[in-house]
C-alpha positions as CSV (number, residue, x, y, z in Angstrom):
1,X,11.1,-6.6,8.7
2,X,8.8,-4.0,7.6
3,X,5.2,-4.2,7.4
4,X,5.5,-3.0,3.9
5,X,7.4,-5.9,2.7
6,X,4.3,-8.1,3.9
7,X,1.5,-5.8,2.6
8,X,4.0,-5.9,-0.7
9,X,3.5,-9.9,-1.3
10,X,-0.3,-9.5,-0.5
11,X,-0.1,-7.6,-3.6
12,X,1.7,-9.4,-5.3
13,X,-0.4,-12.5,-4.7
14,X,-3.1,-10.6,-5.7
15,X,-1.9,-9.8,-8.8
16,X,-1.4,-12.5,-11.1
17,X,-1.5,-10.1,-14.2
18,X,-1.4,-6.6,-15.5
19,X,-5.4,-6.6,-15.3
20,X,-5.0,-8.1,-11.6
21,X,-2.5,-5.3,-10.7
22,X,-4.8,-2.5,-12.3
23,X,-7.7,-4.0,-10.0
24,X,-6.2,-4.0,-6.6
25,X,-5.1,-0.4,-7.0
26,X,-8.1,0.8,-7.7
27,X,-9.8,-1.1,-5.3
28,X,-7.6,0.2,-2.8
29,X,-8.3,3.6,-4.3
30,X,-12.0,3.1,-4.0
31,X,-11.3,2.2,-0.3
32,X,-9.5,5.6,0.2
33,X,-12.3,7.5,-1.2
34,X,-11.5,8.7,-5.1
35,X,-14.0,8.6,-7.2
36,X,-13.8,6.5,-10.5
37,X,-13.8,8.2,-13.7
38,X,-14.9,7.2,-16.9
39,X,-13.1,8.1,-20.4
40,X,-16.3,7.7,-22.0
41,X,-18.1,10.7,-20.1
42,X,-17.8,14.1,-19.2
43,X,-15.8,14.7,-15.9
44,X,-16.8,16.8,-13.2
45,X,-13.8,17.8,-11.1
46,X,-13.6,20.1,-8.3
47,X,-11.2,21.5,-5.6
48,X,-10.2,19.2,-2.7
49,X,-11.0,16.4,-5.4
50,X,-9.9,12.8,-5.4
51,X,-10.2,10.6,-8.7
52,X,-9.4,7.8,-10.8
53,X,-9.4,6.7,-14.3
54,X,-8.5,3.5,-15.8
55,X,-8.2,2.6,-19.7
56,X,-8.2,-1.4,-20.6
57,X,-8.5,-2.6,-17.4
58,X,-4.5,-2.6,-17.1
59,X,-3.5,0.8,-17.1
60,X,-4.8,3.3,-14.1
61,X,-4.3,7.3,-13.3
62,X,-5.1,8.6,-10.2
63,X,-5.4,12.4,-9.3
64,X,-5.6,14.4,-6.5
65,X,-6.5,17.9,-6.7
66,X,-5.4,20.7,-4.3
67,X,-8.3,23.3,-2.5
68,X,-6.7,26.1,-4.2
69,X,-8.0,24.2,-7.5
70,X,-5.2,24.3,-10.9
71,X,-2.0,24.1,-10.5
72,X,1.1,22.3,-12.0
73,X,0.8,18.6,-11.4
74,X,3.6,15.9,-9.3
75,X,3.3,13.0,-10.5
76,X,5.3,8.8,-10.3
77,X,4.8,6.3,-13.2
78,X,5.4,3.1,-13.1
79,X,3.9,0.3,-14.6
80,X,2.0,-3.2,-14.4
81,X,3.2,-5.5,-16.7
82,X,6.3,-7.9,-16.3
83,X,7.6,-10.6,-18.3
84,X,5.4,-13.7,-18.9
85,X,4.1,-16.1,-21.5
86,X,1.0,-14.7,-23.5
87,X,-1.1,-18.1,-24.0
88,X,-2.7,-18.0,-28.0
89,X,-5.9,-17.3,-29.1
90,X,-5.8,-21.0,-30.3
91,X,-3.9,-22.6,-27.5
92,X,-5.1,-26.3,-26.9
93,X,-2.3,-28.4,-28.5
94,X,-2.4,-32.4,-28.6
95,X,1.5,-33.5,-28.0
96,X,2.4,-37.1,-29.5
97,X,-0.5,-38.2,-28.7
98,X,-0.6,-38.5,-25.0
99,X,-0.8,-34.8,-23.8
100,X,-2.2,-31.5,-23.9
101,X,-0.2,-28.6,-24.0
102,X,-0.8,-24.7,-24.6
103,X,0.2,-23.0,-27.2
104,X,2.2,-19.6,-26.1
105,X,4.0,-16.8,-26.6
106,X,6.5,-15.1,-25.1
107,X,5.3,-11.6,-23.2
108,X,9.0,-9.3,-22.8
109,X,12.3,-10.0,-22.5
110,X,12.1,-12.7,-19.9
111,X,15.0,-15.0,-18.8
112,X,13.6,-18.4,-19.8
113,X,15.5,-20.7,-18.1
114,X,13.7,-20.2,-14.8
115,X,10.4,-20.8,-16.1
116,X,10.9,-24.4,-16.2
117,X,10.0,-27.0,-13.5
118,X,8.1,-24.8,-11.7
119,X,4.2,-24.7,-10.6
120,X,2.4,-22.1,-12.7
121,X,-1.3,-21.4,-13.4
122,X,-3.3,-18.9,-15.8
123,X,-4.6,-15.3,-15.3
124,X,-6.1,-12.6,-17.3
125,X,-9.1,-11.0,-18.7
126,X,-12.1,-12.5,-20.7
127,X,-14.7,-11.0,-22.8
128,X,-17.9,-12.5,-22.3
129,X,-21.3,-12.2,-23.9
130,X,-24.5,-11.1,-21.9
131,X,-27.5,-10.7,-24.2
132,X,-26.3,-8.2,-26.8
133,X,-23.3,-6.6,-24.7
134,X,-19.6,-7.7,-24.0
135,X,-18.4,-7.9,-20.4
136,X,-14.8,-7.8,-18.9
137,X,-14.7,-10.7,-17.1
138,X,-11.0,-11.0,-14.5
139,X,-9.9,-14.8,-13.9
140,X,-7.4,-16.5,-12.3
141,X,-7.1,-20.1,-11.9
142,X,-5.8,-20.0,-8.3
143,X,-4.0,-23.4,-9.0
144,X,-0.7,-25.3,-9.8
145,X,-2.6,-25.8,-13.3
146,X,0.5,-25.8,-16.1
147,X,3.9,-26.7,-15.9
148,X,7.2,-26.0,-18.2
149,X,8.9,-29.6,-18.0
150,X,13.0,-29.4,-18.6
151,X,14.5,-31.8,-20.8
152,X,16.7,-34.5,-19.1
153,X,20.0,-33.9,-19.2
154,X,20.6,-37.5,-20.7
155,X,19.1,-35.8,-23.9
156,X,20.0,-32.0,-23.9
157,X,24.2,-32.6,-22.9
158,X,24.4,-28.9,-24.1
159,X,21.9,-27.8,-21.1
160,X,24.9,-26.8,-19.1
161,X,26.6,-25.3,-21.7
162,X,24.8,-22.3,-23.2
163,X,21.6,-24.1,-24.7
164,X,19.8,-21.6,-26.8
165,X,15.8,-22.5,-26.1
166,X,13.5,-22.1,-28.9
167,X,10.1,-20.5,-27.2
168,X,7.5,-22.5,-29.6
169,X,9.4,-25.6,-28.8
170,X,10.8,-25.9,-25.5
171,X,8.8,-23.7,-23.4
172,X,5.0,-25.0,-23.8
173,X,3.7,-26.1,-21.4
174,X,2.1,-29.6,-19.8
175,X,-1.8,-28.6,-18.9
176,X,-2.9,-32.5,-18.8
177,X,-3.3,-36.0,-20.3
178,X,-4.9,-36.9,-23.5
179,X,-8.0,-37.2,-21.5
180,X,-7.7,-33.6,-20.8
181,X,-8.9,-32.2,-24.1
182,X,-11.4,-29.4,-23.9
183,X,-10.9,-28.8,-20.0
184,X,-9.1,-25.4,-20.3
185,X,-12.1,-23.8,-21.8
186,X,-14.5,-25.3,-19.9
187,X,-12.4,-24.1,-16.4
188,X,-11.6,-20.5,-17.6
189,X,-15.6,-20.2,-17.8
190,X,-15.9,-21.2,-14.4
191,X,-13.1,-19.1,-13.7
192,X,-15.3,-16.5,-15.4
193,X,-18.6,-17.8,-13.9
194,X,-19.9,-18.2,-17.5
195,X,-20.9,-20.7,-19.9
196,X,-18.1,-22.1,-22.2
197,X,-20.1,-20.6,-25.2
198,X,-21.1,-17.6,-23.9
199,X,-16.2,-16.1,-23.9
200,X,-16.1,-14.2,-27.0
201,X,-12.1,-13.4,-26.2
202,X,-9.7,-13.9,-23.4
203,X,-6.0,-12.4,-22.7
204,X,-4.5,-14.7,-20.8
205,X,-1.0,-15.2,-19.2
206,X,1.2,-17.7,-17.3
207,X,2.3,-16.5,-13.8
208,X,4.5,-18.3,-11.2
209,X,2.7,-19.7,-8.5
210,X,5.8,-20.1,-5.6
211,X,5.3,-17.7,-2.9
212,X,7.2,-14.5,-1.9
213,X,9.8,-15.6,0.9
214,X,11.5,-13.5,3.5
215,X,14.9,-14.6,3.5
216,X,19.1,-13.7,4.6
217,X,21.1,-14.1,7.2
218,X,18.7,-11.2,9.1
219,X,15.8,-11.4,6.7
220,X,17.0,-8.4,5.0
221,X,16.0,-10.0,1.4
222,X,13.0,-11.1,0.2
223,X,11.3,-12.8,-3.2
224,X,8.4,-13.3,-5.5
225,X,7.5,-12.6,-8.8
226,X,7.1,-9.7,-10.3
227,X,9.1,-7.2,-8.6
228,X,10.1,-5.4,-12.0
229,X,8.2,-3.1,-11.6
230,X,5.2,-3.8,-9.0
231,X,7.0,-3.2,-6.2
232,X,7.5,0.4,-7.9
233,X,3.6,0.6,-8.1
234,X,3.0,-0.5,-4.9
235,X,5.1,1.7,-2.9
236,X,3.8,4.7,-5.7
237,X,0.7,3.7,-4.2
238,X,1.5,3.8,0.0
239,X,2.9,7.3,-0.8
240,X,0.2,8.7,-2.8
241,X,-2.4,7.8,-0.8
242,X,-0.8,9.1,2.7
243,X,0.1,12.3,1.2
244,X,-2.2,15.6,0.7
245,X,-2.2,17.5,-2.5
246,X,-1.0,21.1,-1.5
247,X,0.2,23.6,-3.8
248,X,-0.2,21.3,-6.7
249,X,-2.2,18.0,-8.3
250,X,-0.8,14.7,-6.8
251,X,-0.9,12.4,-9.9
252,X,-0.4,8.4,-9.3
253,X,-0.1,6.9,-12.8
254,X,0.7,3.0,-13.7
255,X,0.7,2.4,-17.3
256,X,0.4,-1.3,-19.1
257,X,2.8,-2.6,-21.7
258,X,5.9,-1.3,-20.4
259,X,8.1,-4.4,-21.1
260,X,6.7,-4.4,-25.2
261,X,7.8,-1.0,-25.9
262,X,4.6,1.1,-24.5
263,X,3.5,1.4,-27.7
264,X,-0.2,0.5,-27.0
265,X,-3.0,2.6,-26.0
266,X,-2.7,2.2,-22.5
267,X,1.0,2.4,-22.5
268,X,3.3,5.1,-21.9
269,X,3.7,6.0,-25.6
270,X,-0.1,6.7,-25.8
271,X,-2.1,9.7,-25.0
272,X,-3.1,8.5,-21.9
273,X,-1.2,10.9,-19.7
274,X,-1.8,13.8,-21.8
275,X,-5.5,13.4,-22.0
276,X,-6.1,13.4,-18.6
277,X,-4.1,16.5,-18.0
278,X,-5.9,18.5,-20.7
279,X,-9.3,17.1,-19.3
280,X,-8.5,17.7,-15.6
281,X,-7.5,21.6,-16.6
282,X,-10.7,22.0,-18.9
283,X,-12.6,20.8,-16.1
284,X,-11.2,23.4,-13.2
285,X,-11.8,25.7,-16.2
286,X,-8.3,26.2,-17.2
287,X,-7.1,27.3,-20.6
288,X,-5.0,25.8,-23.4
289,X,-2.3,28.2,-22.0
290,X,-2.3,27.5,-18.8
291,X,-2.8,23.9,-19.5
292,X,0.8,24.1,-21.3
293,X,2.3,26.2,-18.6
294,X,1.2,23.5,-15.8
295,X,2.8,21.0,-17.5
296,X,5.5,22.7,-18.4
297,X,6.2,23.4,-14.3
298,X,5.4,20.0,-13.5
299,X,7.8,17.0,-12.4
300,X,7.8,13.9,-13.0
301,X,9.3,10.5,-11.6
302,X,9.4,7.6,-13.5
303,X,10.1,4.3,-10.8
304,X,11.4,1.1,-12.6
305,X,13.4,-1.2,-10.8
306,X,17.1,-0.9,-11.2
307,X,20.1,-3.7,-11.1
308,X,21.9,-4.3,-8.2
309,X,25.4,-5.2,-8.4
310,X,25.5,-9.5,-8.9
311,X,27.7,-10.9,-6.4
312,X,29.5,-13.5,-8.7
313,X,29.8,-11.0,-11.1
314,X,31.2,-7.4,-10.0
315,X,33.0,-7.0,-13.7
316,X,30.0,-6.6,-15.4
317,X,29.2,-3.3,-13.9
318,X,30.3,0.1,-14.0
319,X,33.2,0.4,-10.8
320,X,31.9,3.7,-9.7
321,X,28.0,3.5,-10.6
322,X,27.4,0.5,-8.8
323,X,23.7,0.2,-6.7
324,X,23.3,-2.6,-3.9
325,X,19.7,-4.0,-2.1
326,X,19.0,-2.1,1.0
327,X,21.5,0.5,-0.3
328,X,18.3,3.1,-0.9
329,X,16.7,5.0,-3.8
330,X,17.9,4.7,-7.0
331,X,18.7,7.4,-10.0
332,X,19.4,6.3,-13.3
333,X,21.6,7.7,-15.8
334,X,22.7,7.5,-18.8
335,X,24.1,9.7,-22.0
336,X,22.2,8.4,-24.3
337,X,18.7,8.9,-23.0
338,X,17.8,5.8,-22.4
339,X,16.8,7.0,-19.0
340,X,15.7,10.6,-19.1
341,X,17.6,12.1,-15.6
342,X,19.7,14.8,-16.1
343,X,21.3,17.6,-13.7
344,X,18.1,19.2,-13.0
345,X,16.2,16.3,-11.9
346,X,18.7,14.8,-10.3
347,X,19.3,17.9,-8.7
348,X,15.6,17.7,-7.9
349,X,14.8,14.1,-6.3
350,X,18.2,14.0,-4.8
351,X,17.2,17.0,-2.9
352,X,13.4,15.2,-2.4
353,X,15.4,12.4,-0.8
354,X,17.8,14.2,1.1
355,X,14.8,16.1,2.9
356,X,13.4,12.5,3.5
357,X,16.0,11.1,5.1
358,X,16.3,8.5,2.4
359,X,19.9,7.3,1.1
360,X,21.0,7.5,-2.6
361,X,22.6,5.7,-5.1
362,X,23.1,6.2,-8.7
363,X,23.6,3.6,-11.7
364,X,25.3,3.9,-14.8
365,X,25.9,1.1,-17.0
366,X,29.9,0.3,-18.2
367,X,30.3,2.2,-21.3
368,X,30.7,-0.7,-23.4
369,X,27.7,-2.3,-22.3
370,X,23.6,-1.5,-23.8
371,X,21.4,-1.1,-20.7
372,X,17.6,-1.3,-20.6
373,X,15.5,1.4,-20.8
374,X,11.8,2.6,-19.4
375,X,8.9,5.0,-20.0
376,X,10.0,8.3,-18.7
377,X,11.6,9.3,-21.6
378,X,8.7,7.8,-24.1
379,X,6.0,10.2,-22.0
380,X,8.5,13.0,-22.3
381,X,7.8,12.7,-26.4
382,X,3.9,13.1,-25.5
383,X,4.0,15.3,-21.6
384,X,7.5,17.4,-21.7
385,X,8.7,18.2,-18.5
386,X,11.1,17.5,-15.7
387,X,11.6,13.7,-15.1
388,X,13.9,11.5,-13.6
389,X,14.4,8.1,-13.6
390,X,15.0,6.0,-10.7
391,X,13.7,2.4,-8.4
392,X,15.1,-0.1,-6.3
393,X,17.8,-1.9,-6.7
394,X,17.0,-6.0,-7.4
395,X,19.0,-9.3,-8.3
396,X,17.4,-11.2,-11.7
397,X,15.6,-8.5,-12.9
398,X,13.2,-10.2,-15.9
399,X,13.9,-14.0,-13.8
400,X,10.1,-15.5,-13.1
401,X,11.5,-14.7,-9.6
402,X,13.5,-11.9,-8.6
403,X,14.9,-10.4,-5.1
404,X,15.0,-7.4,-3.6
405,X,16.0,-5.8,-0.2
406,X,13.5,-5.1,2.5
407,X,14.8,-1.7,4.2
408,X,13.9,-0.6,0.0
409,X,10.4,-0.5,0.7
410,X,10.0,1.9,3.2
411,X,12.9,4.2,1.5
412,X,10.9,4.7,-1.6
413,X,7.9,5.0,0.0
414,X,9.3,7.6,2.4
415,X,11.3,9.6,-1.0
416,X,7.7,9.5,-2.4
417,X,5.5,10.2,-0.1
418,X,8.2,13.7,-0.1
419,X,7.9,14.2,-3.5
420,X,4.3,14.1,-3.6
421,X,3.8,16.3,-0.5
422,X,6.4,19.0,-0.9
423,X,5.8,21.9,-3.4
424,X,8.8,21.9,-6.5
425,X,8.0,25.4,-8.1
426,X,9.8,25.9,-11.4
427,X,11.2,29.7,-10.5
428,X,11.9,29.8,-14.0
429,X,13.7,27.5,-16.6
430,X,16.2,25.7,-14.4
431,X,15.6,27.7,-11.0
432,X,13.5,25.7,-8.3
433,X,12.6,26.3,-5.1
434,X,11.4,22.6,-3.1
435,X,9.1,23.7,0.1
């Protein structure tokens, strides 16, 4: 097994949320010696430059800039979100009675059968009040605090037989006995190290608490939360900080809100991306013009996790498009742009790969099927330029535990760490030469 798939689940046990996610990047960030950024003030960037910038805590863009100064920029976006359960701003709910349940919300499209009966706790952010300022406060629980409790059988028949759930009925869940009144806000401020008086506001969200496992007939699988898509920003992360801008500005950037439409602004349909941009040519004293032209040359991968074919059922995917775990790098396709590749940057990454040593596959959904889609082509509204879509192939994408295959890891970190260090110069519009 790769060390990667280990150092993989240490992230993902360190990241219990989007805000948790956003933190241990940039810590490791830090660690590797960019500097952090601030939206809020004037940025000094120079040549041979490393840097970071985060906005809301959830959503971070890291740069590295080449000693030759401006130039066009490479860049791989993923994102930090996943599916969850959004806990209320009023959440405390007294059940019959005899227990005390939170009030939620559903978070994305996830598959809610396999939140129930399972050990969960709460994670998020906090606002809290110190004198007359607000401070982001991270928590997480750190314990099997909630739990979704299934119906018995004895009075759901229909369980087994397509049972539609109803989210603000069947999936809130147990926090504690009658007696447990009041206790969630007193233990999210010492979660916070605050008094109970002193949280203003709190975004908080359920997350699984069972471990990743290493499993198969020769460990070739593994599982945890979360893969879709943090094991895209994880191995986004290996490659970018083992490879040297050269020739062009190596750009790391994992945007929030993915699985909600990235319609917020930290999310992919934002200006995030194109602020930074403008901001990092303005500061290596570029023009407008050559601002444009950059981005224009640039080339973009955007890594979201991809279906692998399901074992029990083949007929549900395309015969000749199919992807498989351990099967290697990803590119998506699809007419109707719901994922943004086309010839030239398959062309492009496929090439990346090849010169990586990293297999291929490609995924098309059946024709009379709608597939998902991701935030390649919502930048490409906002940042136009050459993208393509690809990830690793997983089983129960959007489950509250998915699987993936272990030899993935290293592939896409390998097919990145390419893309990032070799030079793609646009000859002209549709003529590129990869060095």
């Amino acid at each position: 097994m790769s060390n990667h798939v280990q150092l993989f689940l240490d992230f993902i046990k360190r990241s219990p949320s989007a805000f948790h996610a956003a933190d241990s990047i940039c810590q490791a960030l830090r660690s590797a010696g960019f500097a952090e950024l601030n939206e809020c003030a004037p940025w000094a960037i120079v040549p041979g430059g490393k840097y970071f910038v985060t906005r809301n805590r959830s959503a971070v863009i890291a740069f590295a800039v080449p000693e030759t100064g401006f130039a066009h920029f490479q860049i791989v976006a993923s994102h930090s979100d996943s599916p969850t359960f959004k806990l209320k701003h009023s959440t405390e709910d007294e059940a019959a009675g005899g227990h005390i349940r939170l009030n939620v919300e559903r978070y994305g499209g996830m598959i809610m059968s396999t939140w129930f009966d399972r050990p969960l706790s709460i994670a998020g952010r906090v606002l809290v009040r110190e004198g007359n300022a607000l401070e982001t406060k991270l928590v997480d629980f750190g314990r099997d605090a909630v739990l979704i409790p299934n119906m018995p059988i004895h009075f759901n028949r229909e369980v087994n037989d397509g049972y539609k759930y109803n989210a603000q009925v069947d999936l809130l869940p147990l926090y504690g006995g009658k007696g447990a009144k009041g206790m969630l806000r007193a233990e999210l401020a010492k979660a916070a190290g605050c008094e109970e008086d002193a949280i203003v506001a709190q975004d908080l969200f359920l997350y699984p608490r069972t471990p990743g496992s290493v499993w198969g007939a020769q460990n070739e699988f593994f599982s945890c939360p979360r893969i879709d898509d943090l094991e895209c920003a994880y191995t986004s992360l290996a490659a970018f900080l083992t490879a040297k801008a050269e020739g062009h500005i190596n750009v790391l950037a994992v945007m929030d809100n993915e699985e909600v439409g990235s319609g917020s602004k930290q999310g992919a349909d934002s200006t995030f991306l194109g602020d930074v941009f403008a901001r990092v040519g303005a500061a290596l004293g570029a023009s407008d013009s050559e601002i444009r032209a950059a981005i224009s040359a640039s080339f973009m991968a955007s890594a979201d996790n991809a279906h692998a074919l399901h074992p029990n059922h083949p007929e549900k995917y395309d015969a000749q498009n199919r992807t498989f775990m351990n099967g290697g790098v990803v590119i998506k396709h699809n007419a109707n742009q719901k994922y943004t590749t086309d010839a030239v940057s398959c062309a492009i990454f496929s090439e990346i790969c090849h010169q990586a040593g990293v297999p291929v596959q490609h995924f098309a959904n059946r024709s009379d099927v709608l597939g998902g889609s991701t935030l390649g082509n919502i930048a490409n509204t906002h940042i136009s330029m050459n993208t393509v879509d690809i990830g690793l192939a997983q089983l129960a994408m959007h489950s509250s535990y998915e699987t993936a295959g272990c030899d993935d890891v290293d592939y896409m970190i390998r097919a990145l760490n390419r893309l990032y260090t070799a030079n793609i110069a646009m000859q002209a519009d549709g003529a590129f030469v990869i060095e």
